[in-house]
Every structure is written in structure tokens, then in C-alpha cells.
Chimera marker file (.cmm) of the C-alpha trace (Angstrom):
<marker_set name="trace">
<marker id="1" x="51.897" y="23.916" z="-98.601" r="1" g="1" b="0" radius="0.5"/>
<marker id="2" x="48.619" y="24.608" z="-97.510" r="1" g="1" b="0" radius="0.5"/>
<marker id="3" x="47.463" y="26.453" z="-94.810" r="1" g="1" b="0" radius="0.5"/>
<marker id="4" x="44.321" y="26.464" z="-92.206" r="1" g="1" b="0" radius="0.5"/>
<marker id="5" x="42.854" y="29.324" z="-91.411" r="1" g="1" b="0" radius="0.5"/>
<marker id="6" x="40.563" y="29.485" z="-88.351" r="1" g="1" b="0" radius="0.5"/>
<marker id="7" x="37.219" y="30.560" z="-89.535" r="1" g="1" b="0" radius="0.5"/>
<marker id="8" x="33.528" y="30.549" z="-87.884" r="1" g="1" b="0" radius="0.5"/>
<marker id="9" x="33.188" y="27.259" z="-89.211" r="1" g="1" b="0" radius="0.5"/>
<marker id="10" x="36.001" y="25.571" z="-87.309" r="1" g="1" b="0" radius="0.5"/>
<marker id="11" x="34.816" y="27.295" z="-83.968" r="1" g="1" b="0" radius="0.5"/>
<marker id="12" x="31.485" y="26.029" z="-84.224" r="1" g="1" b="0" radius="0.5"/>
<marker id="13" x="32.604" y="22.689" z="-84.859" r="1" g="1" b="0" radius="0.5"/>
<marker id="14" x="34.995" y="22.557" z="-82.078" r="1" g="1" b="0" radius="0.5"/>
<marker id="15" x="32.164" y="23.759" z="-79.561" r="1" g="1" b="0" radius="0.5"/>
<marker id="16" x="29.284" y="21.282" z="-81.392" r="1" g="1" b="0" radius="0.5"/>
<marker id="17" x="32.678" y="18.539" z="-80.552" r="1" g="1" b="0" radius="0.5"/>
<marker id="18" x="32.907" y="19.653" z="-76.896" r="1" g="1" b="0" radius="0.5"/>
<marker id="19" x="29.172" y="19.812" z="-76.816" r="1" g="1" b="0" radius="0.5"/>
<marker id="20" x="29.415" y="22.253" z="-73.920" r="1" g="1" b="0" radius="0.5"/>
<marker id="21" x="25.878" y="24.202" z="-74.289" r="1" g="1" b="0" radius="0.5"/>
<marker id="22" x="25.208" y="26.966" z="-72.139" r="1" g="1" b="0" radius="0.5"/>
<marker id="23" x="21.072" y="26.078" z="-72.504" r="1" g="1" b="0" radius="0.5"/>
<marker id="24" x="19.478" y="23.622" z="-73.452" r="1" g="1" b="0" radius="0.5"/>
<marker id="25" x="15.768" y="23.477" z="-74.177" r="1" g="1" b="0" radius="0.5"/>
<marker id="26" x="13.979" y="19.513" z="-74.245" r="1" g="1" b="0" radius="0.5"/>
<marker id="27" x="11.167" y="19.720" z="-76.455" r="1" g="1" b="0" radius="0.5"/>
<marker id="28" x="7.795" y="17.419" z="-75.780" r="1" g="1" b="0" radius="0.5"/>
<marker id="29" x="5.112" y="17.161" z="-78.050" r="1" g="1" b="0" radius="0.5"/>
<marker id="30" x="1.384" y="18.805" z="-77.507" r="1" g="1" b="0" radius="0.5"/>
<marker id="31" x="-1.165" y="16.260" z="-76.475" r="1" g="1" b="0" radius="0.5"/>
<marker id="32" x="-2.228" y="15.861" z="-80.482" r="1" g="1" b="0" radius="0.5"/>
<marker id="33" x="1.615" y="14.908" z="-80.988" r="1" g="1" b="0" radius="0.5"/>
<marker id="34" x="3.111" y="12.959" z="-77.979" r="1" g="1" b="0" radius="0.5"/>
<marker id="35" x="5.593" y="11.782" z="-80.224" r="1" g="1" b="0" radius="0.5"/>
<marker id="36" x="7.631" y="14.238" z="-80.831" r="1" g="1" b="0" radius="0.5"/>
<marker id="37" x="10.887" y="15.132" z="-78.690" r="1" g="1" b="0" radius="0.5"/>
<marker id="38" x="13.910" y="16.394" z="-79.158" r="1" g="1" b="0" radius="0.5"/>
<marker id="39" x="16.303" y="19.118" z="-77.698" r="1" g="1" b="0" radius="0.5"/>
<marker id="40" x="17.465" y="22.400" z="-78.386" r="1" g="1" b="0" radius="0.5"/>
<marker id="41" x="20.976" y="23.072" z="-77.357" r="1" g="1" b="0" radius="0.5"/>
<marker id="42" x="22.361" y="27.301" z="-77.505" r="1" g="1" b="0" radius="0.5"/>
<marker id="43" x="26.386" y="27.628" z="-77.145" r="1" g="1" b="0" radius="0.5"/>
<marker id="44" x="27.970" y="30.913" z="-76.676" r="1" g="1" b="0" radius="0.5"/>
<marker id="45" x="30.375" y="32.000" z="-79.245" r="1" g="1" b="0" radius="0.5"/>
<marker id="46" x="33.547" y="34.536" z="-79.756" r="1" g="1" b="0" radius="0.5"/>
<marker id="47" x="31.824" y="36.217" z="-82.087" r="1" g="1" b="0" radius="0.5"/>
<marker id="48" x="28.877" y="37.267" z="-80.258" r="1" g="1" b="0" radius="0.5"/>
<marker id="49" x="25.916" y="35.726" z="-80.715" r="1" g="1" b="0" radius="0.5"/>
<marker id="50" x="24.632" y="32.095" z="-80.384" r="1" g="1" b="0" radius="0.5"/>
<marker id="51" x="24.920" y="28.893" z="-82.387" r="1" g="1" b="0" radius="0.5"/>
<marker id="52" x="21.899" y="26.557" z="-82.196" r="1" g="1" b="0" radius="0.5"/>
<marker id="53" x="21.584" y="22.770" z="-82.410" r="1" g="1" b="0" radius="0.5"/>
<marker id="54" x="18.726" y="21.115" z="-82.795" r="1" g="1" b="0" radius="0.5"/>
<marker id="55" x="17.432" y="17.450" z="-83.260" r="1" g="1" b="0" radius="0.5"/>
<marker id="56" x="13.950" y="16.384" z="-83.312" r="1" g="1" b="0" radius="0.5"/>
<marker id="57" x="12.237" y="12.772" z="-83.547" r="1" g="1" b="0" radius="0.5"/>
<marker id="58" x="8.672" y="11.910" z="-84.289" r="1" g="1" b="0" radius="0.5"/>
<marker id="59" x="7.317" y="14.983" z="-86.036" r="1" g="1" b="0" radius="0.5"/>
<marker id="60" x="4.438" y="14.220" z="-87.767" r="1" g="1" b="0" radius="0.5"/>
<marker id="61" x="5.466" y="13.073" z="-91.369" r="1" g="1" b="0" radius="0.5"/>
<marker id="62" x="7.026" y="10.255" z="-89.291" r="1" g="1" b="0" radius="0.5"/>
<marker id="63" x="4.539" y="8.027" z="-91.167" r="1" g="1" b="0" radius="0.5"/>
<marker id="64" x="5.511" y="9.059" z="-94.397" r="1" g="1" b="0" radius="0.5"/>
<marker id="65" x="7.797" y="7.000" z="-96.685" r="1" g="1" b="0" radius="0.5"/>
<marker id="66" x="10.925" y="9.360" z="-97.816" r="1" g="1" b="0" radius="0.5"/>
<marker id="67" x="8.761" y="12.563" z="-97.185" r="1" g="1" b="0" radius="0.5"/>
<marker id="68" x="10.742" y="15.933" z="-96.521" r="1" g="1" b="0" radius="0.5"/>
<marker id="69" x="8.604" y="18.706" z="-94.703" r="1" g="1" b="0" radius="0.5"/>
<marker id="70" x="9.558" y="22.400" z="-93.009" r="1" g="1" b="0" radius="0.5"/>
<marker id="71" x="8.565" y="23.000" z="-89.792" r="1" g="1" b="0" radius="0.5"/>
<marker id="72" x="8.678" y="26.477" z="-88.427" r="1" g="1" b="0" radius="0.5"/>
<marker id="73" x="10.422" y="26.398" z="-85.168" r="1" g="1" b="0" radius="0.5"/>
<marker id="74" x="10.941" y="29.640" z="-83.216" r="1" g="1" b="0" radius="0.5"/>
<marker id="75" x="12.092" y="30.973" z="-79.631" r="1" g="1" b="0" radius="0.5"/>
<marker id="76" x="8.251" y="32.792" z="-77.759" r="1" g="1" b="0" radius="0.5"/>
<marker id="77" x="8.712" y="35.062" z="-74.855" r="1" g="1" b="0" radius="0.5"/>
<marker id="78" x="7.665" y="32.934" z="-72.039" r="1" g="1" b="0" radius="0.5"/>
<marker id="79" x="8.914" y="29.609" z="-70.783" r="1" g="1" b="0" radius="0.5"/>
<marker id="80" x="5.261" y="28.230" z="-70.003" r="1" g="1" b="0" radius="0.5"/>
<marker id="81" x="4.742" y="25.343" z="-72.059" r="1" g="1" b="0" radius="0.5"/>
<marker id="82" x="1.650" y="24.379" z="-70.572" r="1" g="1" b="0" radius="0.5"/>
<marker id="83" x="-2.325" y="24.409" z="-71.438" r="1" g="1" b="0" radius="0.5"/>
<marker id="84" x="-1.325" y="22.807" z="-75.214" r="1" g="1" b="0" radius="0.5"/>
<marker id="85" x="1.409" y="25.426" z="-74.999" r="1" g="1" b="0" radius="0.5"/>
<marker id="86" x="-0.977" y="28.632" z="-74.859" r="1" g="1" b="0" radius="0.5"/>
<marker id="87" x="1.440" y="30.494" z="-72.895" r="1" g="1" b="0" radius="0.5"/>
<marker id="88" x="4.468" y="30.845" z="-74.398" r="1" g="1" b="0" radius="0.5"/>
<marker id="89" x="3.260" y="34.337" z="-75.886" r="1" g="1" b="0" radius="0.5"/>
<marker id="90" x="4.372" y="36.210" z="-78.800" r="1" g="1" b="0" radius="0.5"/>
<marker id="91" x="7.769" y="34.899" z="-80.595" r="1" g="1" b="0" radius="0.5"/>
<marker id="92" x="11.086" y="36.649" z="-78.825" r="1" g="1" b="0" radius="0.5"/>
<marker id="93" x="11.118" y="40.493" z="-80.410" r="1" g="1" b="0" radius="0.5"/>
<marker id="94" x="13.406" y="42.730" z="-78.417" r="1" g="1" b="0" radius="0.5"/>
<marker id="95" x="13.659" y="45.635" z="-80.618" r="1" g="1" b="0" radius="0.5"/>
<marker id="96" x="10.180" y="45.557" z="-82.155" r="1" g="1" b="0" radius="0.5"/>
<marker id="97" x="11.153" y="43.850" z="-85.764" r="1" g="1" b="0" radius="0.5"/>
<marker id="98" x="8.352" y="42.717" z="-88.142" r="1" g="1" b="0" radius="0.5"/>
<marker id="99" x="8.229" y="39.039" z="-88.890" r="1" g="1" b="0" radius="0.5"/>
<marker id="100" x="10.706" y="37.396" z="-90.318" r="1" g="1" b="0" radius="0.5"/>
<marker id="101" x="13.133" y="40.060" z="-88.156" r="1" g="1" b="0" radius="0.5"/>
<marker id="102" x="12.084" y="39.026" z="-85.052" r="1" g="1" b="0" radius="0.5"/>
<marker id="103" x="14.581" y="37.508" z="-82.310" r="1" g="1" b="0" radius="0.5"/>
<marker id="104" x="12.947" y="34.598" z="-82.063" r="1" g="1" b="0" radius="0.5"/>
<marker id="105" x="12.370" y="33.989" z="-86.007" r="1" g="1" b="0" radius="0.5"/>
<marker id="106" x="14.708" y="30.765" z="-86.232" r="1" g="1" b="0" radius="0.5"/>
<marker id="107" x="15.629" y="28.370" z="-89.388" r="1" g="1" b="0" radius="0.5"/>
<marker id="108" x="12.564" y="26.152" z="-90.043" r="1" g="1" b="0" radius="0.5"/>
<marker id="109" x="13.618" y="22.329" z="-89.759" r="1" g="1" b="0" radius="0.5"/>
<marker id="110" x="13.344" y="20.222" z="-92.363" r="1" g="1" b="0" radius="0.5"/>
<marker id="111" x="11.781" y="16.832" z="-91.471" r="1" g="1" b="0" radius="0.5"/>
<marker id="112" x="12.808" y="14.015" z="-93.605" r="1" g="1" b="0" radius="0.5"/>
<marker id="113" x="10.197" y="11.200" z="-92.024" r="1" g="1" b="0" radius="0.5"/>
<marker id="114" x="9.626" y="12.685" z="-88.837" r="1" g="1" b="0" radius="0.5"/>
<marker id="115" x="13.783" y="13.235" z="-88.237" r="1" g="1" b="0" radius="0.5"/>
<marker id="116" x="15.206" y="16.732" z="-88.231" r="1" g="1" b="0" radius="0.5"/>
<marker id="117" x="18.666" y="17.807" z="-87.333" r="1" g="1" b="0" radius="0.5"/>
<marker id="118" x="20.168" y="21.442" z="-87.629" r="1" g="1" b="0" radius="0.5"/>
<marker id="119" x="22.789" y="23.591" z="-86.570" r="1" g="1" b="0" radius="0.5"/>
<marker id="120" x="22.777" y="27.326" z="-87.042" r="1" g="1" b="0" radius="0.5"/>
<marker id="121" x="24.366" y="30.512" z="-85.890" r="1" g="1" b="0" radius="0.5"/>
<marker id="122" x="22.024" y="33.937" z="-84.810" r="1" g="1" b="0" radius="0.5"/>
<marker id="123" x="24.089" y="37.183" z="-84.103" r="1" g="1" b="0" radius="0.5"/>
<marker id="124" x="20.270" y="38.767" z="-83.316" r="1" g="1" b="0" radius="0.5"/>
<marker id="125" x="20.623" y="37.235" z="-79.053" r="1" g="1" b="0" radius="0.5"/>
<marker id="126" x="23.247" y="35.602" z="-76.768" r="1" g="1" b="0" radius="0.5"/>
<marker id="127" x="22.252" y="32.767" z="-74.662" r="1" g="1" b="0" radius="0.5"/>
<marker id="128" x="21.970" y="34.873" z="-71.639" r="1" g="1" b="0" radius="0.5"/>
<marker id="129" x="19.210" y="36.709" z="-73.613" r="1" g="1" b="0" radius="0.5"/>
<marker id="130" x="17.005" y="33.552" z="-74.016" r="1" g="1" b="0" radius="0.5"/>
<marker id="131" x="17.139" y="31.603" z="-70.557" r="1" g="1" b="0" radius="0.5"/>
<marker id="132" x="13.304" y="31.269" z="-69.257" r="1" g="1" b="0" radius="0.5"/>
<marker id="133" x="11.802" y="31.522" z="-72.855" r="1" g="1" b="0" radius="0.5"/>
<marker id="134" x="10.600" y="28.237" z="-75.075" r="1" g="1" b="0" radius="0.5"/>
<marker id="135" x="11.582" y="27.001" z="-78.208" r="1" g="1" b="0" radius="0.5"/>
<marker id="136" x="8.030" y="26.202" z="-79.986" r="1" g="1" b="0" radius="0.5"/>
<marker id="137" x="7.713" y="24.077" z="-82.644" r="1" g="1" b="0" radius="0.5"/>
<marker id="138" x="4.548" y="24.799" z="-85.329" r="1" g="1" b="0" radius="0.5"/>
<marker id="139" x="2.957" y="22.276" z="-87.848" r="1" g="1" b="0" radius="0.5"/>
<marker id="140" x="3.811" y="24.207" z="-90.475" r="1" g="1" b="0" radius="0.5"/>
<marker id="141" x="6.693" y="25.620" z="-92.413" r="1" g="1" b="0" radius="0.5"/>
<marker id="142" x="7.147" y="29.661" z="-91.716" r="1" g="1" b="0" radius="0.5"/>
<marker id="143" x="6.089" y="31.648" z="-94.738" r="1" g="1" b="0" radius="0.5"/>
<marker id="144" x="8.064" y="35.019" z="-93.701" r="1" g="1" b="0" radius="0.5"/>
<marker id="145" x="6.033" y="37.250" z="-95.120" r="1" g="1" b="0" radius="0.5"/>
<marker id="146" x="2.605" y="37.316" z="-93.138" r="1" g="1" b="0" radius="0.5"/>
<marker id="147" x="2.287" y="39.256" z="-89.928" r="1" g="1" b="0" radius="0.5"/>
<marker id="148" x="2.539" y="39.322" z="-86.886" r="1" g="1" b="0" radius="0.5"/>
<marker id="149" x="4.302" y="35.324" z="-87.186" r="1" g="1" b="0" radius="0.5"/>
<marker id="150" x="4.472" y="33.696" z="-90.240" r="1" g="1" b="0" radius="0.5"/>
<marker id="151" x="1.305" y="32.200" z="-90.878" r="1" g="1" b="0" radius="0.5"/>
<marker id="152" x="3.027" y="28.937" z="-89.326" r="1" g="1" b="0" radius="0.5"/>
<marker id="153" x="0.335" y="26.902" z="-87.840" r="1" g="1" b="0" radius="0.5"/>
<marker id="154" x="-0.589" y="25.349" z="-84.489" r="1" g="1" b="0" radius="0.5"/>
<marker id="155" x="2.141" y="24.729" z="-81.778" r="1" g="1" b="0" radius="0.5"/>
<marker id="156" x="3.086" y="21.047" z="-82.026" r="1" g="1" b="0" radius="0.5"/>
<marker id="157" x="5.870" y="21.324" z="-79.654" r="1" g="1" b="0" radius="0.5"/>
<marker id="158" x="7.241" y="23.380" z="-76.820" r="1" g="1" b="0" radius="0.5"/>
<marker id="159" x="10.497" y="23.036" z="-74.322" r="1" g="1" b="0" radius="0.5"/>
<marker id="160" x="11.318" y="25.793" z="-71.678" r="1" g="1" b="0" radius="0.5"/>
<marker id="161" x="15.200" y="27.077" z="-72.371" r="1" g="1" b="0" radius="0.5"/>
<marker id="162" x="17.332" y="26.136" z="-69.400" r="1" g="1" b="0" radius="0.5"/>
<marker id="163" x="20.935" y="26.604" z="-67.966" r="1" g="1" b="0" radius="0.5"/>
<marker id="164" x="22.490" y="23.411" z="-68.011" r="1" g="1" b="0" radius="0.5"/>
<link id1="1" id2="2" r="1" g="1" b="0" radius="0.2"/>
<link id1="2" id2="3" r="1" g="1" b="0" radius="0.2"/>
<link id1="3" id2="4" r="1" g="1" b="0" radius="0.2"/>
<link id1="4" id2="5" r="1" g="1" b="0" radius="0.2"/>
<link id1="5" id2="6" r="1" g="1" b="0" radius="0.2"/>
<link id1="6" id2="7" r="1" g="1" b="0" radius="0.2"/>
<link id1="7" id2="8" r="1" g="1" b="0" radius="0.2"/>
<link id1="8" id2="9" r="1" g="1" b="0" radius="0.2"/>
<link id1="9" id2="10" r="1" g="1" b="0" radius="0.2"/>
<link id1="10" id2="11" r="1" g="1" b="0" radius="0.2"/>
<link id1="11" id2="12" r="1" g="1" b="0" radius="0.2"/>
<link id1="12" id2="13" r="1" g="1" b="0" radius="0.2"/>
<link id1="13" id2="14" r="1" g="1" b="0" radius="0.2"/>
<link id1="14" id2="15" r="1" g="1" b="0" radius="0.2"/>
<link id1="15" id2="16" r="1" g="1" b="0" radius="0.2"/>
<link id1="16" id2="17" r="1" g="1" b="0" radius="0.2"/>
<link id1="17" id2="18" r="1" g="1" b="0" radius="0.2"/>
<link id1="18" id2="19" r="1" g="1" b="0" radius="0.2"/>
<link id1="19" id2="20" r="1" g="1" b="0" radius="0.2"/>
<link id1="20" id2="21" r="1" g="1" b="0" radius="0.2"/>
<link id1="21" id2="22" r="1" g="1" b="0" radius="0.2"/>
<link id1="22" id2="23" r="1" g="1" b="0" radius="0.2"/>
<link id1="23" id2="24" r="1" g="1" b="0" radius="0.2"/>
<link id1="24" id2="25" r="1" g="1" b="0" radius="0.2"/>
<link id1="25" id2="26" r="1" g="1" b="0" radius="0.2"/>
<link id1="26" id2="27" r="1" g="1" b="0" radius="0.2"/>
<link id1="27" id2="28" r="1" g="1" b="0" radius="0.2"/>
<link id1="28" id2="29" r="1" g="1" b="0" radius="0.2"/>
<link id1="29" id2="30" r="1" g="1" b="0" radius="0.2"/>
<link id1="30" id2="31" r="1" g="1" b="0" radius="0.2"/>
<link id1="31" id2="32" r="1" g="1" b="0" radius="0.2"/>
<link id1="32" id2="33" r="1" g="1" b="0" radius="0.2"/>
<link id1="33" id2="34" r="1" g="1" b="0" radius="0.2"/>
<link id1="34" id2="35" r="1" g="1" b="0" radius="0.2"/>
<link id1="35" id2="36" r="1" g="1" b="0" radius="0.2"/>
<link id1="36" id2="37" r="1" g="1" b="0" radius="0.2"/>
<link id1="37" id2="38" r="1" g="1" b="0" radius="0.2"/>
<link id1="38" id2="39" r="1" g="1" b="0" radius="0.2"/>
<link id1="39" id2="40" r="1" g="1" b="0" radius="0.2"/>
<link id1="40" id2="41" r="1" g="1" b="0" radius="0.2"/>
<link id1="41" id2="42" r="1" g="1" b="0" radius="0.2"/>
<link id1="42" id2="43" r="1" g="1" b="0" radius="0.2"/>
<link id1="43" id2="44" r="1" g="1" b="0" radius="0.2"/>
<link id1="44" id2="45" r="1" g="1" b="0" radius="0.2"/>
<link id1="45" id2="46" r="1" g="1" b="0" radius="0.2"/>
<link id1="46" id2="47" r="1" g="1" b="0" radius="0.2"/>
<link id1="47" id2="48" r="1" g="1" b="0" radius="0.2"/>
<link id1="48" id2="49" r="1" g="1" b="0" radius="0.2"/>
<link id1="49" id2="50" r="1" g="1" b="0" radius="0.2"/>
<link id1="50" id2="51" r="1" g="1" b="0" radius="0.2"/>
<link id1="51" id2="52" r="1" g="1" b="0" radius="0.2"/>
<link id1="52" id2="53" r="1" g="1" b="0" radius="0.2"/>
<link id1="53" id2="54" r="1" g="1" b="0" radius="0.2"/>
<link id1="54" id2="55" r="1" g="1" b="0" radius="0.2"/>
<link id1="55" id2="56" r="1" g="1" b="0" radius="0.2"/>
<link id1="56" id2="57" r="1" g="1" b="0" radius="0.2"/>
<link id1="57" id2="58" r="1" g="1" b="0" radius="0.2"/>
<link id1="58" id2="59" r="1" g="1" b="0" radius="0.2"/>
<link id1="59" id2="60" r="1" g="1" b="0" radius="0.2"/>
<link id1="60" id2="61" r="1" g="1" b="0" radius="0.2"/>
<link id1="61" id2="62" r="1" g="1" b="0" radius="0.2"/>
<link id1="62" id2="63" r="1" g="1" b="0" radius="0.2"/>
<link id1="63" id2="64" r="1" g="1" b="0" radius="0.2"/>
<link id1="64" id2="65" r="1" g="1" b="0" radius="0.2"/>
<link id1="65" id2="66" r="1" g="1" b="0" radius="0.2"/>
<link id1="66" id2="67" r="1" g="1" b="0" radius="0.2"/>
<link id1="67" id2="68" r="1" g="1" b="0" radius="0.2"/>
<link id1="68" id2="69" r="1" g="1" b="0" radius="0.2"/>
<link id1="69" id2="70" r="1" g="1" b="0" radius="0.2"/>
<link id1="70" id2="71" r="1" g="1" b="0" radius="0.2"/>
<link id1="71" id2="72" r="1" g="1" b="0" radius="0.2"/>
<link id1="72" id2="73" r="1" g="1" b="0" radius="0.2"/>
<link id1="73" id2="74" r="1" g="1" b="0" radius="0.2"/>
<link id1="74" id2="75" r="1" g="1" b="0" radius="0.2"/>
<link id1="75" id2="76" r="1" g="1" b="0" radius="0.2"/>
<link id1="76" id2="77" r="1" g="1" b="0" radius="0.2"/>
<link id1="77" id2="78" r="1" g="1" b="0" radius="0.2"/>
<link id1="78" id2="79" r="1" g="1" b="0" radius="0.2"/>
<link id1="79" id2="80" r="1" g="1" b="0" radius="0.2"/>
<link id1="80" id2="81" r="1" g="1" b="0" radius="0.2"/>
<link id1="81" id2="82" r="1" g="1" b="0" radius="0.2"/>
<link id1="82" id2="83" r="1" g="1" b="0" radius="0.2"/>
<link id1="83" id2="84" r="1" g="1" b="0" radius="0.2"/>
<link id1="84" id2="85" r="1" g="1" b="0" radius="0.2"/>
<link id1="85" id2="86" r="1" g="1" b="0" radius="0.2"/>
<link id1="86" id2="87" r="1" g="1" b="0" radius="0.2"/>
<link id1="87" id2="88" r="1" g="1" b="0" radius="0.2"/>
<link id1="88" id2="89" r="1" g="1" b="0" radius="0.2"/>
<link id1="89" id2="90" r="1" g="1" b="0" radius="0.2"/>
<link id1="90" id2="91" r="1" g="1" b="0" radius="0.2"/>
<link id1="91" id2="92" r="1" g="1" b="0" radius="0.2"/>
<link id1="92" id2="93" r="1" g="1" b="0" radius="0.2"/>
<link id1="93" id2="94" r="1" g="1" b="0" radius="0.2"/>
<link id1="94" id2="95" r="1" g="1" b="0" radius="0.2"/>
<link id1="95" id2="96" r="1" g="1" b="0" radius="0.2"/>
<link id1="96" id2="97" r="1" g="1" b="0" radius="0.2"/>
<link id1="97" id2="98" r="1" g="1" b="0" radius="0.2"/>
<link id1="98" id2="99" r="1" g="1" b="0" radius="0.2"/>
<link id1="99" id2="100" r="1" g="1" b="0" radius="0.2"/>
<link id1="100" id2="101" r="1" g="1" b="0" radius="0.2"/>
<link id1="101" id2="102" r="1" g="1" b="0" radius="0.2"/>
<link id1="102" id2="103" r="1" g="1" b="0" radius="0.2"/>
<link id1="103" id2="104" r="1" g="1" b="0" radius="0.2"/>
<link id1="104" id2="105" r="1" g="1" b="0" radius="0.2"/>
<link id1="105" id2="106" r="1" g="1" b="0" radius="0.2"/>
<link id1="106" id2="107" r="1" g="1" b="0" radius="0.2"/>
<link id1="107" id2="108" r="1" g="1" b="0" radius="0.2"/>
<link id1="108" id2="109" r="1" g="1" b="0" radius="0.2"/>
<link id1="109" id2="110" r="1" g="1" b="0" radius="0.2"/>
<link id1="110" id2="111" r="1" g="1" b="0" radius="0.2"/>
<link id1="111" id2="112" r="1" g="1" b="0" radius="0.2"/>
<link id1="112" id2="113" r="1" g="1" b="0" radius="0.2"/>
<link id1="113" id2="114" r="1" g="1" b="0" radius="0.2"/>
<link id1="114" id2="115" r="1" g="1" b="0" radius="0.2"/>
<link id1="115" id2="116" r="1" g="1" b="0" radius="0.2"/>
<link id1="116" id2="117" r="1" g="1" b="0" radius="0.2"/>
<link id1="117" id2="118" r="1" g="1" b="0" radius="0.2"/>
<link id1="118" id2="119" r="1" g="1" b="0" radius="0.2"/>
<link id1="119" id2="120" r="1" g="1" b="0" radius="0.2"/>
<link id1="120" id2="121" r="1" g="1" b="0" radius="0.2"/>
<link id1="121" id2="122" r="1" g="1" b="0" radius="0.2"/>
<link id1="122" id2="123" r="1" g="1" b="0" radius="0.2"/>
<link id1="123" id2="124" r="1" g="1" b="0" radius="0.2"/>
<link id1="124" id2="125" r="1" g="1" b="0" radius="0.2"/>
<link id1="125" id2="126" r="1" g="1" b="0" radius="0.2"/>
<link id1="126" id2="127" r="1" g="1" b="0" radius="0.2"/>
<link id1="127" id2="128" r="1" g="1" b="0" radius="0.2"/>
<link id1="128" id2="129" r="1" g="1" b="0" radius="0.2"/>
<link id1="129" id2="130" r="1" g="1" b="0" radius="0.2"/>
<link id1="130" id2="131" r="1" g="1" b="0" radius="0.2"/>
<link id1="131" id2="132" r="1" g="1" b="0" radius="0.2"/>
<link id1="132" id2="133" r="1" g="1" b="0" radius="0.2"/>
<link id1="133" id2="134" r="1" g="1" b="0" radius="0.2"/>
<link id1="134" id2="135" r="1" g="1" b="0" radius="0.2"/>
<link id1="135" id2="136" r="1" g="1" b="0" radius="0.2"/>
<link id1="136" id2="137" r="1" g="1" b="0" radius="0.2"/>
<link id1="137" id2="138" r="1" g="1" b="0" radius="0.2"/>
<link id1="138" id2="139" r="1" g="1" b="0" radius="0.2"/>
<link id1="139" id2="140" r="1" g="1" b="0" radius="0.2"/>
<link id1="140" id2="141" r="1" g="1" b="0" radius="0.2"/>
<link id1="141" id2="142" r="1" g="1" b="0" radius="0.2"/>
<link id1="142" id2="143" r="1" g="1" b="0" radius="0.2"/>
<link id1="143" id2="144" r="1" g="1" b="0" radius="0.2"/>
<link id1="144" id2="145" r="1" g="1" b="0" radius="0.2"/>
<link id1="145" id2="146" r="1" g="1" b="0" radius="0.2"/>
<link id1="146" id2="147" r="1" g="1" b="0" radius="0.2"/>
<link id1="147" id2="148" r="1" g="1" b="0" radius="0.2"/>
<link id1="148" id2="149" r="1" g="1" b="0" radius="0.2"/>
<link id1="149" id2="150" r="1" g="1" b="0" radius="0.2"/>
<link id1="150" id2="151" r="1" g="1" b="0" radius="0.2"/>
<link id1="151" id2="152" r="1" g="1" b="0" radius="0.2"/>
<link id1="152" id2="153" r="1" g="1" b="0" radius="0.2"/>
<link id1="153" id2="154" r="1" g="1" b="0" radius="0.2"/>
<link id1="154" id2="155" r="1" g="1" b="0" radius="0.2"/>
<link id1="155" id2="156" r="1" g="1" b="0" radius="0.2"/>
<link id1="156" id2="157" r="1" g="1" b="0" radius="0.2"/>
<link id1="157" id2="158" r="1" g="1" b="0" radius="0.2"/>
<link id1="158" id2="159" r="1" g="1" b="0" radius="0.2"/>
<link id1="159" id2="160" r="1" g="1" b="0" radius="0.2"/>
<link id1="160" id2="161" r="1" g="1" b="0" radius="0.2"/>
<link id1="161" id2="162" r="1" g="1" b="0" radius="0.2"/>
<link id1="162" id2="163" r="1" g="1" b="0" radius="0.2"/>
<link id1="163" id2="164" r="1" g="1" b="0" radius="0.2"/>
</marker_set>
């Protein structure tokens, strides 16, 4: 007889199931990439923390038969996406960590023609922590060594993190 244990896992499936986010943040595309949408959903957990979901359409390898890319995607301190997404400030660093430490460093997606889906869990911030930041999105894949961000590239995307 086998038994089933209850584990992290079977949590986070059971809240992705319900999909019951706390926040949400819709992603647009800057002006060079109108394509590209998607949302960011952030669920509270029992174990403290946050697990993220994420699904994102049109990023730019779109075009490219069976390519796979990264794409650094991060939460920044402010929830201003506008101006090409100039003000969304520095990525989320409450307790002054070098890059890759901070907050706000996230998973990068990976693209596979323009298509990216990902779930994750970060013990670093709750959801209460993040409400009125952005989720930003960066042309490039996160090298998590250089400082003060990654080396990452321009911000192709941007979404302000919401209560839903």
C-alpha cells in the first residue's frame, strides 16, 4: 500500500487548480514590442512566501522556427510602467542584496517561439510585499553575476502588480 504524503508540490498544485491569485500583474509590451502580453499571477502560500505563475505570448523569437531563448524577468520597485517603462526603478531589494540576491531577481523565462510559461515558488517576499510594484520583462537572459542587475538588457515588457 502506498501512501501520499502532502508535500509543497501538492499545495501548489491545488492553489495553481483553484487559480485563486492574490495579484496579478498583466504585462504589455514596450512600443518596440507591442506584441507581447501575458500575466503574472502571485498566490499566497502556507509556507510563507509566494508562488508565481507566469505566461507570456509574442516575445520576440516569436518569428523563429523551434527557437528557445531566456528572458530575464524581474519584480522593479515602482508600479509606473510608463515612458517605455523608465519608471519602474531599481529591481525590488528590501534588505540591500547584491544581484542575483535581490527580491525582485526572479527565474528567467524560457521562450520557445515567442511562448513562455512558468511556475515558481520565492520564500524572499509575500504577496502583500509586492502590490504597487511591476513585473518587467528584459530582452535578454539575466547573467547573475554583473552588478547592480544582471547585465539583462532593455525593458521589453512591464505590468503594474495588482490585488485582484
Amino acid at each position: 500500500m502506498q501512501t501520499q504524503q502532502i508535500t509543497p508540490r501538492v499545495t501548489f498544485i491545488q492553489l495553481l487548480e483553484n487559480n485563486t491569485p492574490q495579484a496579478i500583474a498583466w504585462v504589455t509590451g514596450s512600443p518596440e514590442y507591442p506584441q507581447i502580453s501575458g500575466l503574472a499571477k502571485f498566490y499566497n502560500t502556507p509556507y510563507g512566501g509566494t508562488l508565481i505563475e507566469s505566461e507570456f505570448f509574442g516575445l520576440p523569437n516569436i518569428s523563429v522556427q523551434n527557437s528557445t531563448t531566456y528572458y530575464a524577468m524581474h519584480i522593479h520597485e515602482f508600479g509606473n510602467c510608463s515612458d517605455s517603462f523608465q519608471h519602474t526603478g531599481e529591481h525590488y531589494n528590501p534588505s540591500a542584496q547584491p544581484h542575483p540576491f535581490h527580491a525582485g531577481d526572479l527565474l528567467p523565462l524560457l521562450s520557445n517561439q515567442g511562448y513562455a510559461w512558468s511556475s515558481f515558488y520565492d520564500k524572499r517576499f509575500q504577496v502583500k510585499d509586492i502590490i504597487g510594484r511591476s513585473v518587467v520583462i528584459h530582452a535578454q537572459a539575466d547573467d547573475f553575476t554583473s552588478q547592480p542587475a544582471g547585465n539583462s538588457g532593455i525593458k521589453i515588457g512591464c505590468g503594474v502588480i495588482r490585488v485582484v
